[in-house]
N, C-alpha and C positions, 0 to 999 in steps of 0.2 A: 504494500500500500504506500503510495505518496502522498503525501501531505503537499498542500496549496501555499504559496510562500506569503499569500495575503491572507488575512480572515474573510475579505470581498469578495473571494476568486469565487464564483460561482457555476468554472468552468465552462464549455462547450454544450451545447444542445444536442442530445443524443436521439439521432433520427437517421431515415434513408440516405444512399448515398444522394449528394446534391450536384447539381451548377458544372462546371466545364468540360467534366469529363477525367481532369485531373485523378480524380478517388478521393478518396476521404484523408483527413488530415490528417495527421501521425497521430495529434491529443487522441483525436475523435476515431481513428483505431483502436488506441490503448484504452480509451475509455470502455469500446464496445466488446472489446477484449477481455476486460475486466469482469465486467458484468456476465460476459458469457463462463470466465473462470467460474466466478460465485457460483452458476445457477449448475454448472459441472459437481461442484464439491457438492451444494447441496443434496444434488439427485445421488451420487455415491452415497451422502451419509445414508442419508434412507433407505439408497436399497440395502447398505449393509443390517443396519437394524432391522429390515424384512425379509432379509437372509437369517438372519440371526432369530427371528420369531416362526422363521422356516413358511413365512408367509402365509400364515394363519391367520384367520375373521374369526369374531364370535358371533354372536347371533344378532344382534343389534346388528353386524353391520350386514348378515346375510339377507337381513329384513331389503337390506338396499337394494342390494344384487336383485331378489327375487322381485322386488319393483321394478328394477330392470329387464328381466327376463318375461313379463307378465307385459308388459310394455311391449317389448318386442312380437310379443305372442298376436296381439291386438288387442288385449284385454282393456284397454285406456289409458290414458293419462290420471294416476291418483294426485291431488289435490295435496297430498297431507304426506306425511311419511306415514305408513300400516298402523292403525289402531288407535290413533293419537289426529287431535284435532292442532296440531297446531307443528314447525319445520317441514319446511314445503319440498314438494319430489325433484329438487332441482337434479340433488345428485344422482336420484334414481333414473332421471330422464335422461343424465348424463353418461351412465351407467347402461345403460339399453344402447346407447350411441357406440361406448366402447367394444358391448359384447359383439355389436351387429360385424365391428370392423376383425373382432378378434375370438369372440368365445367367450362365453361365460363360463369364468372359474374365479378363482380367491386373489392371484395374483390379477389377471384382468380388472377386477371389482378396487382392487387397492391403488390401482393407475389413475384413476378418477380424481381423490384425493392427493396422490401424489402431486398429478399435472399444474393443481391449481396451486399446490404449496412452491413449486419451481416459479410461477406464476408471482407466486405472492413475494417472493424475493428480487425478479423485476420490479415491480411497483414500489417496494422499499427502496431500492435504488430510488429510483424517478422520485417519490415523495420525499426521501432525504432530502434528495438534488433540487429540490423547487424548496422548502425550506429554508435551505442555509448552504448550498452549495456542493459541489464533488465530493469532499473530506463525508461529510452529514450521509450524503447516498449513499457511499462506498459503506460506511461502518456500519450503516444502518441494512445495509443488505449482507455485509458479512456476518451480521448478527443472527440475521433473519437463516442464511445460509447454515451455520454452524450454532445452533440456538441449543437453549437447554434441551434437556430430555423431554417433557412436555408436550412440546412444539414438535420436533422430531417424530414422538410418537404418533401424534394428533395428523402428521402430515399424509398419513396413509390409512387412517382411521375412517372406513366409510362408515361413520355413525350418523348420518342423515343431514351434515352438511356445516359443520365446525369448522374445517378449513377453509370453504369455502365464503362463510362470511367474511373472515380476516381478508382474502379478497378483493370482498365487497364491499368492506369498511375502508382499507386502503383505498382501493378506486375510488371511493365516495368525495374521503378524506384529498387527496390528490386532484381532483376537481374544484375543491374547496380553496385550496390554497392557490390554486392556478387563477380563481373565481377572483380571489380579495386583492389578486394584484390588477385586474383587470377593471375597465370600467363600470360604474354602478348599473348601466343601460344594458349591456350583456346579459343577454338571456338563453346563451348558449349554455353556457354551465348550471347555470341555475338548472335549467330542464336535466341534463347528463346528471348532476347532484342528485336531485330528487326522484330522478328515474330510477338509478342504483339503488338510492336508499330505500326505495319502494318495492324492488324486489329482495332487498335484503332483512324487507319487512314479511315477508311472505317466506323466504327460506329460513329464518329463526328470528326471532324476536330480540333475540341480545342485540340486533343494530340499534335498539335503542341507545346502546350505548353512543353509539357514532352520530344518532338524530340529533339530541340535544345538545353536544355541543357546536354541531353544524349548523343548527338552528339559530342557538345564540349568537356565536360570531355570524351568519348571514342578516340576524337582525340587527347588530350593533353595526355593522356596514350600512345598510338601507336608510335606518334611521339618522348615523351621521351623512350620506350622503344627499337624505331628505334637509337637514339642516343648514350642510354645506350652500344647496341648491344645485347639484351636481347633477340630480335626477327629481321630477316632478312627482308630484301626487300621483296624476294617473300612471307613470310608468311607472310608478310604485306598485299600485296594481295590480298594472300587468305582471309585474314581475312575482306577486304573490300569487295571483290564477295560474301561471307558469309552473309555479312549484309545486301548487295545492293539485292540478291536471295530472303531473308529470310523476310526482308519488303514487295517486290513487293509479295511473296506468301502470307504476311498475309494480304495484300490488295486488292487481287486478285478480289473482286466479284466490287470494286470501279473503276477500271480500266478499268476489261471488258465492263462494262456499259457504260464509257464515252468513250472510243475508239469504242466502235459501234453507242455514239450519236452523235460525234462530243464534248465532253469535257463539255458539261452543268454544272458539278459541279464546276468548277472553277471561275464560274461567282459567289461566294456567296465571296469568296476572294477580297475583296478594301480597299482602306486606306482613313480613314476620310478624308475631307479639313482639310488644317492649322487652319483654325480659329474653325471648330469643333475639332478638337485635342485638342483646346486647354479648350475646353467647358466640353470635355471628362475628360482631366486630374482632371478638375477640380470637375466633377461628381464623378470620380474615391475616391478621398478622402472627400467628401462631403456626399458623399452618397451609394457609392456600398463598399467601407471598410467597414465602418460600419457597414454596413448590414450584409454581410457577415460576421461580427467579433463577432454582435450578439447586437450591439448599436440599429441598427432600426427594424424593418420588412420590408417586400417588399411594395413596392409605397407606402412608410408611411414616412411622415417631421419629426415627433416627435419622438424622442428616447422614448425606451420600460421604462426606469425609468429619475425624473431627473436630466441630468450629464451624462446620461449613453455614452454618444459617447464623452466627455473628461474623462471618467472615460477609459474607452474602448481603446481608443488610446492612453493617457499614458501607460496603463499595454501593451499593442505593442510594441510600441515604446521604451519602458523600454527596455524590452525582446528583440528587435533585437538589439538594440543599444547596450546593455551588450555580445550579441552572438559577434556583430562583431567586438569588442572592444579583447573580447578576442581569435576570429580566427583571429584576423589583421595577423598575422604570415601568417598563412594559405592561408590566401587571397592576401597578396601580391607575396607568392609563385606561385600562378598561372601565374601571368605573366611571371615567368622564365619557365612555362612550367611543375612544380612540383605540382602533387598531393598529398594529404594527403589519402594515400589509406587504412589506420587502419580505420579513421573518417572521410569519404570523407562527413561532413557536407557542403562545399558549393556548392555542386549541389544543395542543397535546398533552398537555402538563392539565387540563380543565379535565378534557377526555380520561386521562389515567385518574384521579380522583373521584371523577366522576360514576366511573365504571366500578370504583369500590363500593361506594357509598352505597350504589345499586343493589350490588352483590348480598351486600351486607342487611339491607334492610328487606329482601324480598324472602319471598318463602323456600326458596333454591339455595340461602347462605348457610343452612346446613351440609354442606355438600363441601365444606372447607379443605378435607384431606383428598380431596377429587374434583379441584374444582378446573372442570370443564367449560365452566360457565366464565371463567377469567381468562380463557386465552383469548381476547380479543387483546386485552391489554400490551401483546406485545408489539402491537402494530404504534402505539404510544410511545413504550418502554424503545426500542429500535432508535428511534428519530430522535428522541431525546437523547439517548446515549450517544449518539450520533455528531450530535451537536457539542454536549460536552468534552467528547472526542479532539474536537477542531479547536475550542475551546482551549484545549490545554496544547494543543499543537500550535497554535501561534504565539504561544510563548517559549514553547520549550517542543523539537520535534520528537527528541527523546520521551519526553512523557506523553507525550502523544501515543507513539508506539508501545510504550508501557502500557497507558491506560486499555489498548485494544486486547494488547498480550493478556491483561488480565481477568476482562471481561470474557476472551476466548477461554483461557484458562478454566477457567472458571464454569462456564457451559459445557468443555469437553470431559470437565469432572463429575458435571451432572449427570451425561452422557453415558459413561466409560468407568467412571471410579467404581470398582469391585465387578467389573463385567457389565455388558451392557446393560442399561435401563428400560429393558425390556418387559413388558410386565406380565405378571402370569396371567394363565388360562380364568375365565370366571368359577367362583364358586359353585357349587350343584347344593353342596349336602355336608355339614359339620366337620367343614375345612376344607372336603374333598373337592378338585377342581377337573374340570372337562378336559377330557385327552385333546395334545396337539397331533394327534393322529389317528384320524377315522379309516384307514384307508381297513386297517381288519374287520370294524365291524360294519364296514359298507361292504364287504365282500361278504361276509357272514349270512348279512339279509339277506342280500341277493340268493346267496345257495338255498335259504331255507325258505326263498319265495314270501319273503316277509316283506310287507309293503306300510303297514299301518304300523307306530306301535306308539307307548302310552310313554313319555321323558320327560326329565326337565327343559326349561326355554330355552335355558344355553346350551343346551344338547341340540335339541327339537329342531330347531329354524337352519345353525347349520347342517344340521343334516339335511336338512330338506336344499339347502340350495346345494352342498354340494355331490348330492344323488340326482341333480335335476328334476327332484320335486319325485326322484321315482319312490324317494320313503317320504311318506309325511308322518303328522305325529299328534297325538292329543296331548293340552298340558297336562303335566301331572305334579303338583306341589308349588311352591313357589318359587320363582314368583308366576303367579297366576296370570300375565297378561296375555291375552290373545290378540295378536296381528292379522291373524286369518283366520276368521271365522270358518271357512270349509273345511278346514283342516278337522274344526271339531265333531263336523256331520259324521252321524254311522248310521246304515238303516234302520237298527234297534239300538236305542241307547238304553237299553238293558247288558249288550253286548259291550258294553264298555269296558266290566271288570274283566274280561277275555283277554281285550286285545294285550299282544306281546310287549312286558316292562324292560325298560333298559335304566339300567339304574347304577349307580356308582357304589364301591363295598359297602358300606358304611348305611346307603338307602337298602343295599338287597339286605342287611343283616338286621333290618325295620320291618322288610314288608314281605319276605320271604316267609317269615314266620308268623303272618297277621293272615297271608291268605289260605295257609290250613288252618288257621281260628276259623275261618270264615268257610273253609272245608273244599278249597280248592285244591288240586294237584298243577304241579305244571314241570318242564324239562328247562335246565336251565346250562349256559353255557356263557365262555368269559372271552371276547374279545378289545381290543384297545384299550384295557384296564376296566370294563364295564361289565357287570353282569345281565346278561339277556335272560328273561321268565319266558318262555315261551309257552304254546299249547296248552294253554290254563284251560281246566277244564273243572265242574262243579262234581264231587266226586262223593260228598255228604248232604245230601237234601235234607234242609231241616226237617220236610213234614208238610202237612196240610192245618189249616188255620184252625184252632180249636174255635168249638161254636160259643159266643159271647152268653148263652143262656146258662153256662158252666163258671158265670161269674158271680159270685155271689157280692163281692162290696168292692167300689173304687175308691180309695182317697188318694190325695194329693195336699202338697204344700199350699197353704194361701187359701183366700178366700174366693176364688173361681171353682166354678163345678169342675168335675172332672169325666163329664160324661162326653164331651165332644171328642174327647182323645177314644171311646170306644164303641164310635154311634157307627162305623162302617161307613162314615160321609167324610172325605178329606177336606172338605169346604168348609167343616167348624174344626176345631180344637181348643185342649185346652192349655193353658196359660198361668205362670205364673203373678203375673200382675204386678212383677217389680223386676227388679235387674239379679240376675245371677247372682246364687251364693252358696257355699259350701254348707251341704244338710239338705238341702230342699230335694224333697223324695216323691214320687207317684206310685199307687201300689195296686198290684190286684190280688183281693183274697178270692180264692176258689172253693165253688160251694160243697167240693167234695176233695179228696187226695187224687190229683188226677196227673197221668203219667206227660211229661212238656219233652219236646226237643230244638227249642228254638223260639226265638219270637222276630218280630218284623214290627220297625221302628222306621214311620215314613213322617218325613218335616213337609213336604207336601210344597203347600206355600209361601213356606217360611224358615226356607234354611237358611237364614241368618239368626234365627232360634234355637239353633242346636243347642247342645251343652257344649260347654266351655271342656269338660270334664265327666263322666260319666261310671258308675258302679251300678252293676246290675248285680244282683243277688237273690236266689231260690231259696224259701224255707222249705224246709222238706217233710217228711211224713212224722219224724219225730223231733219236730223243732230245731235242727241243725240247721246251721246256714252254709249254700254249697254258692261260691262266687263262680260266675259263669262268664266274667269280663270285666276286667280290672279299669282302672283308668288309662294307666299308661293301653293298654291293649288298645282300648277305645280310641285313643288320639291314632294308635297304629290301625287302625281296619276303615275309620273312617275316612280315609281320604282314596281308598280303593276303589269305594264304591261312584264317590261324587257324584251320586243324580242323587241328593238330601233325600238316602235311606242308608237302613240298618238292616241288614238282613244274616239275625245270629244263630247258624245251629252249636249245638253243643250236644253232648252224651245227655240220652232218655236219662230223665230223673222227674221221681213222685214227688209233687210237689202241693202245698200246702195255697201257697203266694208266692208271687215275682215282686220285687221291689228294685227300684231305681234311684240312685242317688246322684245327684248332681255336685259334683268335687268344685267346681270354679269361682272365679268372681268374673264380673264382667262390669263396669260402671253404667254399662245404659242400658244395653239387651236382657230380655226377659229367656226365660227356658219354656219352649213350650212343643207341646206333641199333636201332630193333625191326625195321627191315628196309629193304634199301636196293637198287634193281635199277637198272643199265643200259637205257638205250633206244636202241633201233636205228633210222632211217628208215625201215625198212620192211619186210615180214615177211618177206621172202625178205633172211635176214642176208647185208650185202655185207662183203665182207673182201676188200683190196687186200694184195697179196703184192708 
């Protein structure tokens, strides 16, 4: 890197070849030179990092792919990224574009992201360079190029369109500064401003970040240029129809959608409590700075070396405290309504603050050891360091090159200290995480003609993109989100508890023993580190329904009847009449000793009623009590079933009463039962006297 022998120099215009024929000027070589280096080293670092992760998606991002692929198919244009009213299909449109020219697969889906992160290190170039000159572009794009781990990761992350905002924020931001040096009557950028931002309103909402302080410096320009008299009333105006058109068209696919749903996307919009705000702030510099600056990794306590998050926020804090020490000028000119339109640096230094404050007080600022929600800030973070950079280079070249050395330093240890910062596979199941290789148990299904089967979401979606949708899957546990409703279709959703489980050790060593509770058999075998249940089949019938006239008394807790739990109508039940609590019991006494092998527990229309908790327990012939389903069993059998029932055989035993206890608390939900029958061995009811 060279440094500019002026703090002025604001270098050559980096554009086509021009004018005589000569070629391009040696500066205007080197500089294109330059840029082309950055955008080299950056594509290396990434792909090494997606060598290194063996180029592997999870399922959030296969959600993309498959928008892609469904795209391709003819199926539509989605509106939304799957299942969620709100991040627009840019990148899956984008995404359908790449497969068409190459195939859909995992490294194809991750080029998407890539291209734009290459992308977004030209624009830091150029935004540096209209800022504050060559010095400003160069550091702020070798920053962007060589960035902490974060960034890096984030740079091939099809998670429905994070990279691509930063972008879109750039290009927005870059228009902006081009805008304030240009006349108040220009209505070329104003429209390219508000356009960008308008789509960048529709692909995630974090451009909020980038609206409001584009808004304020575009009004503090208008308004001083209304006072100046540089620009009239009506082209004042026009200049706000221009903006107000030029947004809602590039937002246009976000609008349509919620003015024909009734506005769904506005619901992702809230503002922490007070006292999580204040939990927020406090995650905010404890934990999501950091991260983002390149002190930690994601969901990780310990900095990457140690010191590194004092080391890290000194060199920050140094750097802004020095920036604003020396725009104090500048900064307190805004309150008289004056910009500095040569170096409109405080839109950045407004932006970076601005973006916390956001962070922190919305309902997203839980998300501090993960915050995905801050990478826009480096499009801020860049430019200013950038400046800084120059800043000390014209007084000293030496520290000049020190300050880059150290800031490089410093990202490549984000990066790189202790092995790459590559982050593991997601979660399934009490630590255990999704193999970064399907390739066995995609082979597996295949042989055993297995096409359906029942996983978790981080399993689930990519297998489904990377079988080409030939396995699909039902969710099974959490997290419970469906992206694609088909997926859950069966012809009998009685058939559900059948379909083939794939599950990680830790889930088979849960449910493999819940579905002979439940009196299934099934074969089971271990691919990718995963166990497959396959061939479930029902191998213990509980029985046929004993007849309700062999009931002699119901009670239950509370002051609600308890006859709608045994009226054979699942349209009444009954109810506890308060929120969940440990003791609350339902019971049926039997008007004679009669022989049970099961009963059937249906929540009907109200499984969000369940028990929290559940103890079933038989009195028997001589007053013993024989438990037939403990609590923990109960948390393990019901999620098997998932159509809100119960359906329990156990070993024939003479029983006197069935009694049901409810182990939980729940603050607001009630327990209650739409209908609950006894089962008998067999249809000619035996009763022992």
């Amino acid at each position: 890197m060279e440094f500019p022998r002026r703090a002025s120099d604001t270098g050559v215009r980096l554009s086509p070849i021009q004018g005589s024929g000569v070629g391009l000027s040696r500066a205007r070589v080197r500089e294109w030179a330059g840029v082309v280096l950055l955008v080299v080293v950056a594509l290396l670092l990434r792909l090494d990092f997606m060598r290194g992760g063996s180029f592997v998606i999870d399922s959030d991002e296969a959600i993309v792919g498959l928008m892609g692929k469904h795209i391709l198919e003819g199926r539509g244009i989605p509106t939304f990224y799957y299942g969620q009213h709100y991040m627009g299909s840019l990148e899956g449109i984008c995404a359908s574009i790449v497969f068409w020219f190459f195939g859909a697969s995992s490294f194809t889906l991750q080029l998407v992201p890539l291209i734009f992160s290459l992308v977004l290190v030209y624009l830091m170039y150029l935004l540096g360079r209209s800022v504050g000159g060559v010095t400003v572009g160069r550091v702020a794009a070798l920053l962007c190029a060589v960035p902490p781990a974060p960034l890096i990761v984030w740079s091939f992350k099809a998670r429905g369109g994070f990279i691509e905002l930063l972008v879109i924020g750039a290009l927005s931001l870059l228009f902006t500064v081009r805008w304030l040096k240009k006349s108040s009557t220009n209505l070329t950028y104003p429209a390219l401003i508000w356009l960008t931002l308008g789509v960048g309103w529709w692909v995630n909402n974090q451009i909020l970040y980038f609206i409001v302080p584009i808004g304020i410096f575009g009004a503090l320009k208008s308004f001083s240029s209304l006072r100046a008299g540089r620009i009239s009333l009506p082209q004042a105006g026009k200049l706000g129809l221009v903006t107000v058109c030029s947004f809602f068209a590039g937002s246009a696919p976000y609008w349509i959608y919620n003015i024909r749903r009734g506005f769904p996307s506005l619901g992702m919009f809230g503002f922490a409590s007070p006292n999580d705000m204040g939990e927020h702030f406090t995650g905010l510099f404890r934990n999501a700075l950091p991260i983002i600056l390149g002190a930690k990794h994601f969901w990780e306590n310990d900095p990457v070396f140690m010191g590194a998050t004092l080391v890290v926020s000194a060199v920050y804090i140094g750097i802004f405290s020095s920036v604003l020490w020396v725009r104090r000028s500048a900064i307190s000119a805004l309150f008289r309504g004056s910009i500095d339109r040569i170096e409109p640096l405080e839109i950045f230094l407004f932006f970076v603050a601005f973006a916390c404050v956001v962070f922190a007080v919305s309902s997203f600022g839980w998300l501090s050891q993960a915050p995905r929600y801050l990478l826009p800030l480096y499009v801020g973070v860049f430019v200013v360091c950038g400046w800084f950079v120059r800043l000390l280079a014209t007084r000293s070249k030496v520290l000049g090159y020190l300050s880059v050395l150290a800031l490089l330093g410093l990202n490549l240890a984000s990066a790189y200290a202790g092995g790459r910062a590559i982050p593991g596979e997601p979660v399934v199941f009490n630590g255990e995480r999704v193999s970064r290789d399907h390739s066995e148990i995609i082979a597996l299904l295949r042989a055993l003609g297995i096409h359906k089967i029942r996983t978790n979401y981080w399993i689930g979606y990519r297998l489904a993109f990377e079988t080409n949708e030939e396995v699909t899957f039902l969710v099974f546990e959490a997290p419970k989100q469906i992206r694609i409703a088909e997926y859950e279709s069966l012809a009998n959703p009685h058939d559900r508890i059948t379909v083939p489980l794939l599950l990680v050790p830790s889930e088979r060593n849960v449910f493999a023993p819940a579905l002979k509770k439940l009196g299934y058999s099934f074969k089971e075998v271990t691919a990718s580190g995963y166990h497959l249940l396959y061939d479930i089949a029902l191998i213990d019938a509980p029985g046929e329904e004993l007849s309700r006239s062999l009931f002699q008394s119901v009670h239950a807790w509370g002051g609600n009847s308890p006859a709608g739990a045994v009226d054979g109508d699942l349209k009444t039940r009954w109810g506890t009449g308060g929120h969940q609590r440990p003791g609350q019991t339902f019971s049926i006494a039997l008007a004679e000793p009669t022989r049970i092998s099961g009963l059937y527990y249906d929540f009907a229309g109200w499984p969000q009623d369940a028990p929290g908790g559940l103890r079933i327990d038989v009195q028997g012939l001589n007053g013993e009590v024989i438990n037939v389903l403990t609590p923990d069993e109960f948390k393990q059998v019901t999620p098997l079933g998932e159509l809100g029932e119960l359906r329990l055989p156990f070993p024939p035993v003479v029983a006197n009463s069935v009694v049901l206890t409810q182990t939980e608390t729940h603050p607001i939900l009630d327990w209650s039962i739409a209908e609950l029958r006894l089962l008998s061995p067999s249809a000619a009811i035996q009763s022992k006297r």
